[in-house]
C-alpha positions as CSV (number, residue, x, y, z in Angstrom):
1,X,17.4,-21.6,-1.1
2,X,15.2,-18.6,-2.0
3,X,12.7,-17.4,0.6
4,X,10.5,-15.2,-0.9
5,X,7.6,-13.2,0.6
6,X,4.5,-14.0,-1.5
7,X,1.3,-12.8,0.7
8,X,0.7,-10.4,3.5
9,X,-2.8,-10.8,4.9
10,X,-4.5,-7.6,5.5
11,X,-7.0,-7.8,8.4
12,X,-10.7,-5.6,7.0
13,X,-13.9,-5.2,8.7
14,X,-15.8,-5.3,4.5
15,X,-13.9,-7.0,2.3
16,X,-15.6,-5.6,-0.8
17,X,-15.7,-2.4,0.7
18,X,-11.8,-2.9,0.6
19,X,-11.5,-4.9,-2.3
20,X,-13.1,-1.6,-4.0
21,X,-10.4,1.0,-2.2
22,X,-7.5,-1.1,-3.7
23,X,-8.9,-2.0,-7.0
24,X,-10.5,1.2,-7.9
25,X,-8.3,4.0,-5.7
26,X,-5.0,2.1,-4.9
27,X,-4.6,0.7,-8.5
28,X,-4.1,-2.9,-7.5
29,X,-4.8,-5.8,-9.7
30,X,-7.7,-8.6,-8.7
31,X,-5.8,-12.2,-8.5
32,X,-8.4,-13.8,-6.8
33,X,-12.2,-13.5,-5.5
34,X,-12.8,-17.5,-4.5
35,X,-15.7,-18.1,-2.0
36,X,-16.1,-21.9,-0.5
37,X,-19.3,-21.5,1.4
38,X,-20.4,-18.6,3.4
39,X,-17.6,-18.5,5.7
40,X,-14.5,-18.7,3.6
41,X,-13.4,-16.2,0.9
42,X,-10.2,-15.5,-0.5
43,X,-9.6,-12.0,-2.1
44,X,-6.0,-11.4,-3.3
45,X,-4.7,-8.3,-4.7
46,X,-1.7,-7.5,-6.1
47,X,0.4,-3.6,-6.1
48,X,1.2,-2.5,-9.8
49,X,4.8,-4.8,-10.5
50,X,5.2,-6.1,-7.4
51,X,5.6,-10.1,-6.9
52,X,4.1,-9.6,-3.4
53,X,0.1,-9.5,-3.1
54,X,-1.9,-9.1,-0.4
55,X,-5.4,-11.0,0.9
56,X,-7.8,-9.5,2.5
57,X,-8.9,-10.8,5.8
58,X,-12.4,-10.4,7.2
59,X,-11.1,-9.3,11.3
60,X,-13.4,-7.1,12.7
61,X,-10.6,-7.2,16.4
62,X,-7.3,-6.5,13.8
63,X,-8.5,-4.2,10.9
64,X,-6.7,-0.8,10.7
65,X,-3.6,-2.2,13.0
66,X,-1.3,-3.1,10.0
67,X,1.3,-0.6,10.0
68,X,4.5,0.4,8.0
69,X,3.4,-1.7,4.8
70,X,5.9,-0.4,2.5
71,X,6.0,-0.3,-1.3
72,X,8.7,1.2,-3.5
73,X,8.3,3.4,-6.3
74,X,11.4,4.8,-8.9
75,X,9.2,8.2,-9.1
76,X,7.7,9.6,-6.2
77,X,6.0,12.4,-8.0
78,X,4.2,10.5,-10.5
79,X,3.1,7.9,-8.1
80,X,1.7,10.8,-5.5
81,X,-0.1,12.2,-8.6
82,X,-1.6,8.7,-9.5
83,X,-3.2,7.8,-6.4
84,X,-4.1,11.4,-5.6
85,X,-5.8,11.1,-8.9
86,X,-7.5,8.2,-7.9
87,X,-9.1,9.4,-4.4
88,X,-6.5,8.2,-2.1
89,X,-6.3,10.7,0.9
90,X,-2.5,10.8,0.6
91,X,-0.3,12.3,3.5
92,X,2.1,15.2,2.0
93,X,5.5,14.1,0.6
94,X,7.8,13.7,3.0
95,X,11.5,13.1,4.5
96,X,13.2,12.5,7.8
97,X,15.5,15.1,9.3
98,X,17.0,13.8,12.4
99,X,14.4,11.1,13.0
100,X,11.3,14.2,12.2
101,X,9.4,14.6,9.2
102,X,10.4,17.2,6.6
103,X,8.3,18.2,4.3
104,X,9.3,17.9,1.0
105,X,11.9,15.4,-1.0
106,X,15.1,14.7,0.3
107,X,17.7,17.1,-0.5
108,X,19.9,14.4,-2.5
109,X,17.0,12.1,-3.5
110,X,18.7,9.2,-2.2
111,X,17.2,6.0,-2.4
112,X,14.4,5.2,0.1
113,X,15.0,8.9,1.3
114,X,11.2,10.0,0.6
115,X,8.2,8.8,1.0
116,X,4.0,9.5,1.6
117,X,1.5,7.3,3.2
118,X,-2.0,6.5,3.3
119,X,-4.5,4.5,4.9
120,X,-7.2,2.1,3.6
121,X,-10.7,2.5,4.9
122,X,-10.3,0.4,7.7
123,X,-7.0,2.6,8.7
124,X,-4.2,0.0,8.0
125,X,-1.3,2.1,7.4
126,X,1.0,2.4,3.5
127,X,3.9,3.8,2.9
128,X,5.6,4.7,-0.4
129,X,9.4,5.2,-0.7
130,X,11.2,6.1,-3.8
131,X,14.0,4.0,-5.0
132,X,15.5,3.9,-8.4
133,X,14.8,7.4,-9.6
134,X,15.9,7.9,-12.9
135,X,17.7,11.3,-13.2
């Protein structure tokens, strides 16, 4: 049997405030915006070709303490270029020496050998890693 991750809630203090940042700056894709009365809301978003979305949380106590949510891209370059292009305040390009960050790519491109990160507005924490680079 198949268990496959489907959702990952993201705990926000403004959930349009970070509906906007992913729609309009991260590139995501709106799945759902479904309100049932003033205290429930469901906003699920979804990274470009990924089968795993995200919903944002209203959590004023846990906003800004997800950490180490990872996508993979095949081009690291191009997908740097895209979200810098869209406003995201990316953090340089980067790979580990040793257990330090490098800057830079890693010297053989392997396979989730580089990434760059960025934070929402509320500070929950992204990281892209390259995978699948075609040559």
């Amino acid at each position: 049997m198949d268990w496959k991750l489907e959702v990952v809630i993201v705990p926000v203090t403004d959930v349009d405030r970070a509906k906007r940042f992913y729609m309009d700056h991260a590139g995501f894709t709106l799945d759902v915006d479904f309100s049932a009365g003033e205290s429930f809301r469901v906003v699920q978003l979804t990274p470009p070709g990924s089968k795993c979305s995200i919903t944002l949380m209203h959590n004023e106590e846990w906003a800004g303490h997800m950490m180490g949510l990872q996508v993979v891209v095949n081009d690291i370059d191009v997908a740097y270029a895209e979200a810098k292009g869209r406003g995201v305040d990316v953090e340089e390009i980067h790979w580990y020496k040793d257990g330090v960050p490098t800057p830079g790519h890693h010297p053989e491109r392997v396979d989730f050998g580089t990434f760059f990160s960025f934070k929402d507005p509320d500070g929950n924490n992204w990281i892209v890693q390259e995978s699948g680079r075609t040559q």
